[in-house]
N, C-alpha and C positions, 0 to 999 in steps of 0.2 A: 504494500500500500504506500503509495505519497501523495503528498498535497500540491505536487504538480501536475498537470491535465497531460493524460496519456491517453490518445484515442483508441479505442479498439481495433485491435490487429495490429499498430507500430511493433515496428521490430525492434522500436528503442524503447524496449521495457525497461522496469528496475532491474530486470533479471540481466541485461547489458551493460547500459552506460556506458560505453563507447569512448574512447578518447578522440582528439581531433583541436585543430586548431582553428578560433576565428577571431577575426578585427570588425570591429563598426563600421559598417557602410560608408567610404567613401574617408576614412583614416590610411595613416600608413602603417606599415610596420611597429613603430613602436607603440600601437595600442592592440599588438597581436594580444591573444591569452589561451589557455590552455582552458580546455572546458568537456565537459561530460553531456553528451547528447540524450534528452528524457523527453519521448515523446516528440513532438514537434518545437519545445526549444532546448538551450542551452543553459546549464550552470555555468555561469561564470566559478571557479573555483578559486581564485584569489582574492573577489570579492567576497567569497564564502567564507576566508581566511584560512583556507586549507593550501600549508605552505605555499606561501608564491615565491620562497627563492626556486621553485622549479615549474610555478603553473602561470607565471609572470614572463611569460616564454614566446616566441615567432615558430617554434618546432616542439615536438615531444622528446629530440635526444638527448637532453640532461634528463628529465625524468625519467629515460627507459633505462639509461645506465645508471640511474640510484635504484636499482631495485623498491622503488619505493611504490612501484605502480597499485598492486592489491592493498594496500595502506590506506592509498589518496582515492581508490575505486570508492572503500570501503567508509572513507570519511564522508566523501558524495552521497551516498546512501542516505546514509545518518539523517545526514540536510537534509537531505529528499523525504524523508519520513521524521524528522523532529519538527516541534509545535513553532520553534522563531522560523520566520517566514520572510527574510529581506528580498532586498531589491536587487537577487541575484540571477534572476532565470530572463534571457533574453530572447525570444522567437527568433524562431530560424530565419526564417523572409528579412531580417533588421540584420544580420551579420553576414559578412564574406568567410567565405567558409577557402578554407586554404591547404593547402598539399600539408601532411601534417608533420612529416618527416624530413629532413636532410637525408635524402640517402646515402649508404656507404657506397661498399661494395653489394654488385646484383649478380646472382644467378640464376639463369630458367632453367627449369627441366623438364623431360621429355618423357613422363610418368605415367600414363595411362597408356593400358596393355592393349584397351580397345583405340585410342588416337595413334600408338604406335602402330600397331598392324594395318590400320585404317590406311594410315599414309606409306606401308612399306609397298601395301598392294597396288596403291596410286601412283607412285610412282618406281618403284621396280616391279611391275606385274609378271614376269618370268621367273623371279626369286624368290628364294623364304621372305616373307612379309619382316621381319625382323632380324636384326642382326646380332648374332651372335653373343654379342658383350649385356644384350640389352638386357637379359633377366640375371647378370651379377652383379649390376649396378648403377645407381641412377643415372643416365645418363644427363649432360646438363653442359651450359657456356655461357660465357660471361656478358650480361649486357652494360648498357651507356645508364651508368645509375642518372646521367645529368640531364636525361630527357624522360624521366619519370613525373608524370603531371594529374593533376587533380581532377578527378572526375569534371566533365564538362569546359574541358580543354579542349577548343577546336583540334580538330585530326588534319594538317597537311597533307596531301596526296604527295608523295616520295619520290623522288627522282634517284633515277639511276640505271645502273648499265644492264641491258636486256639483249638477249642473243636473238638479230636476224633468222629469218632461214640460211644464212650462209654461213653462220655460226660466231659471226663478230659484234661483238657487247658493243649496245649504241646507248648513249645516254639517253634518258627519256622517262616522261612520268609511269608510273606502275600504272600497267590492266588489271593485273589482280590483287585489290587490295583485300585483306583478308583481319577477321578479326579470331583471337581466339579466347574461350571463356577457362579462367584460370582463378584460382586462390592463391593471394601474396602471403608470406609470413615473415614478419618483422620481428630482428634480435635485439635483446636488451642485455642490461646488464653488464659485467667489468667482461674485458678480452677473455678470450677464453679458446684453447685448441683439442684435438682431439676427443670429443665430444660424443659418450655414448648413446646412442638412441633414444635410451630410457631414461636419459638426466633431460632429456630436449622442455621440459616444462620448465627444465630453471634456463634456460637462455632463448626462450620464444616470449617474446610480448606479447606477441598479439596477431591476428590477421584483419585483411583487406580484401574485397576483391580484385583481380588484375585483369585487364584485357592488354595481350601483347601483340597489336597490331605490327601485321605481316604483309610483305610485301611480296607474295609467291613466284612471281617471275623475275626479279631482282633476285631473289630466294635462289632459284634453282639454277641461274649461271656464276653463280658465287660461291655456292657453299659448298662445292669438293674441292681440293681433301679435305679441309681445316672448319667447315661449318657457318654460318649465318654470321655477316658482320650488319650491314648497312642495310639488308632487307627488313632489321627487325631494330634496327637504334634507335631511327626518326620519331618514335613514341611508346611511351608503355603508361597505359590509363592504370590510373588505382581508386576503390573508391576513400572517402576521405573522413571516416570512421572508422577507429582502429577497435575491432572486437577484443578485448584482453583475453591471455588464456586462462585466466580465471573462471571465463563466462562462456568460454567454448568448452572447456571441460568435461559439464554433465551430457556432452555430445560425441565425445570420444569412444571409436566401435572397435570393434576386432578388422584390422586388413584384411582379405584378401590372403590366401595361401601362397606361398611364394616357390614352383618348383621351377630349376633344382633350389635348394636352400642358398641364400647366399652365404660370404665368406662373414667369420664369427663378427668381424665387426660391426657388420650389421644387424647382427640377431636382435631381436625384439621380446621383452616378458611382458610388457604392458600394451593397451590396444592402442592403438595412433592414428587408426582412420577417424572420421569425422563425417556424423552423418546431417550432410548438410546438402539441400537441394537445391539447385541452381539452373536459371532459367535465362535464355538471351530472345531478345525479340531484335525486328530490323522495321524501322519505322511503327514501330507499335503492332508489329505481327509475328508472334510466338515463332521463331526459328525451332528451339530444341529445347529439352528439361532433362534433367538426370542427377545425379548423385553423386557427392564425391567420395562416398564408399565404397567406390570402386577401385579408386584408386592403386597401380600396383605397388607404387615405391610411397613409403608416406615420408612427411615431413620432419620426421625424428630421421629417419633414415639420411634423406638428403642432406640435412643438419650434419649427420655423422660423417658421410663419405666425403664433405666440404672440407673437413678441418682433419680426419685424419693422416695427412701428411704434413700437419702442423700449422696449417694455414689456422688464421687466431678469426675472429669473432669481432666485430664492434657493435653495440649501439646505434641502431638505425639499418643496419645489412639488412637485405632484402632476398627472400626465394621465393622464385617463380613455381607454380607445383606443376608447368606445363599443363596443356590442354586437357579437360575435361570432358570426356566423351564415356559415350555408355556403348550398352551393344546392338541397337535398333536405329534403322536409320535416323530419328524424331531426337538423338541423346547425344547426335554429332554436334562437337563443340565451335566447329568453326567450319569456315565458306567451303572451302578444299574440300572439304570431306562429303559437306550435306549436296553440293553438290560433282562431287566427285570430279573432280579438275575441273570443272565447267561444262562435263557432259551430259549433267541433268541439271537445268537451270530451275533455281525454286520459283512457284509463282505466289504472289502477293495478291492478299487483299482487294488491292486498286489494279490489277490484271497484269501488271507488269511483269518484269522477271528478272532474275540476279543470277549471274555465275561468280563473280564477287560484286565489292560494292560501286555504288556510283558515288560521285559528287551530292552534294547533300541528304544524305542518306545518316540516321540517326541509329545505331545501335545501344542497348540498353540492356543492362545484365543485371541479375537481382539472386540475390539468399537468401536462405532463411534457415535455421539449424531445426533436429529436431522435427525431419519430414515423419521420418519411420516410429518415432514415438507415440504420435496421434496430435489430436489437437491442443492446442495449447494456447492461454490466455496470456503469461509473459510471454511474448514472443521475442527470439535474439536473430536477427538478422543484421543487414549490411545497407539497405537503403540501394538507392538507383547506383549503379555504374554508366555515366553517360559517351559518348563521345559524337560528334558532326561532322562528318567528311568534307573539307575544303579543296578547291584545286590546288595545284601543284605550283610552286613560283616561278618555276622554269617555264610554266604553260602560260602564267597570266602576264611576267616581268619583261620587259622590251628586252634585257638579255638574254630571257629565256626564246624570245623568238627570235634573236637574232641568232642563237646556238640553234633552233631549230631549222632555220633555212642554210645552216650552214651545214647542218649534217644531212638533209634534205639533196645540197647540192654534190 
């Protein structure tokens, strides 16, 4: 119970509270603050008087590295259900809501057995759909943490090198831009390396969702030997309410059976999936739904296999958990797949059709924990993940047309 107005069905129950950061409409930076999302507004928490040497902040990375996150959740609460009642709760619609991390270092991964094979048979159709390494360890590479952006960050259409029929990479905006629907996990807490599965609850703060906008044709004359640079930099959406793991917790399942077993350092005694279901629409029409309990590699694991060669830990690091797909066509996570390179184009609502996306084209990803339990009046979820596809600068910028007639010629 609290004496802040929560509408039925928010995902920002008590049961959440959510971290994130936000400034007053039309302030700068130094009137950021660190605030807990309840319902449809905010706690200010420094006006609450709950420590603001760490909620007096433009980011959440000093509080994620004081371990002091379930403390300051739990002092929110308090407020949120004690009888003084100040002038602390501000509506969402009155504050700019803001990327809420600095981020460090970022890896994605490449986790889910059904988007693996999905994509091995798409594009090696003659071969084992997976490759060899893929069920000893998570696969995963490093992205551009400096183009990590806050839900409802216009999407640039991408420019770069694409193979003619004659096999020579021409600069040029992506055809196939492609989104994919993913869960972020952000670290907190002091450095830290070699890191077993089963400690991952003392150095995960919290999750996000992530869309890691893809650029598939850019993608596929780029990334052998070495993998994905610049088809997949130019953006990576998060939404901008951090779930803590506190509040993810009572959502934690058993994995998925792992054969062969992998090697001990991965071994798992506690459950680490999360049964959390997740949904992408493309202009307001349900694309796909599924679960991220399906998961093959979970997030303790990719945790582990990142640091066991001694690589350390900061405060704000981010994992990608890789594309979220299920095993029915309706549970594909992203454009590639739902419509298989482009050979089955989806059709919309308003009649149209996509083999990826167009120019102002609106994708929107949502969660909600806690599908397979039944219904539930706290609800914990993530709120919209938004993004709006822009052209490309190359395409609208006088030196993008003058590079165009010049490779034209």
């Amino acid at each position: 119970m609290t004496w802040a107005p929560v509408p039925f069905g928010s995902p920002f129950s008590m049961a959440n509270l959510p971290f994130g950061v936000v400034r007053p409409r039309g302030s700068d930076d130094r009137a950021s603050r660190v605030v807990v999302r309840i319902g449809d507004h905010v706690l200010d928490l420094a006006a609450a008087g709950i420590e603001p040497e760490l909620t007096t902040r433009s980011t959440l990375n000093a509080l994620m590295a004081s371990e002091r996150g379930d403390a300051i959740r739990a002092r929110a609460a308090d407020v949120l259900q004690g009888r003084e009642r100040g002038d602390w709760l501000w509506p969402v619609a009155d504050v700019e809501v803001l990327l809420p991390v600095a981020v460090g270092d970022y890896v994605d991964f490449y986790s889910s057995l059904d988007h693996a094979t999905n994509l091995g048979r798409i594009l090696r159709p003659n071969d084992e759909p997976l490759l060899p390494n893929w069920r000893q360890l998570p696969v995963g590479y490093h992205g551009r943490a400096g183009t990590v952006a806050a839900s409802g960050t216009p999407v640039t259409r991408p420019d770069g090198l694409v193979a003619g029929p004659d096999g020579i990479g021409r600069l040029q905006p992506t055809a196939a831009l492609d989104f994919e629907l993913e869960v972020g996990f952000f670290v907190g807490g002091p450095r830290a390396a070699r890191i077993a599965p089963d400690d991952a609850d003392r150095h995960i703060f919290g999750a996000v969702l992530l869309n890691d906008w893809s650029a598939r044709d850019i993608q596929s004359f780029e990334y052998q030997p070495l993998g994905p640079n610049v088809a997949k930099s130019f953006i990576t959406s998060i939404s901008p309410w951090v779930v803590t793991m506190d509040a993810l917790r009572p959502f934690l399942v058993e994995s998925p059976v792992q054969e062969p077993a992998p090697d001990p350092y991965l071994w798992m005694q506690r459950p680490w999936g999360l049964d959390l279901a997740l949904q992408v629409d493309l202009n307001g029409h349900t694309l796909a739904a599924t679960n991220f309990d399906r998961m093959y590699w979970t997030f303790a694991q990719q945790l582990a296999h990142t640091t066991v060669n001694g690589a350390t830990t900061g405060a704000g690091d981010l994992f990608g958990s890789g594309t979220v797909s299920g095993p029915t066509p309706t549970e594909r996570g992203s454009m590639i797949e739902l419509t298989w390179r482009g050979a089955n184009p989806i059709h919309l609502a308003d009649g149209s059709t996509r083999s990826f996306l167009h120019d102002r084209d609106t994708v929107t990803m949502r969660g909600f924990f806690g599908e397979h339990a039944g219904a539930r009046t706290d609800r914990v979820g993530f709120g919209d993940l938004t993004g709006t596809v822009i052209g490309s600068d190359l395409t609208h910028s006088s030196t993008g047309k003058d590079r165009d007639a010049a490779l034209s010629s």
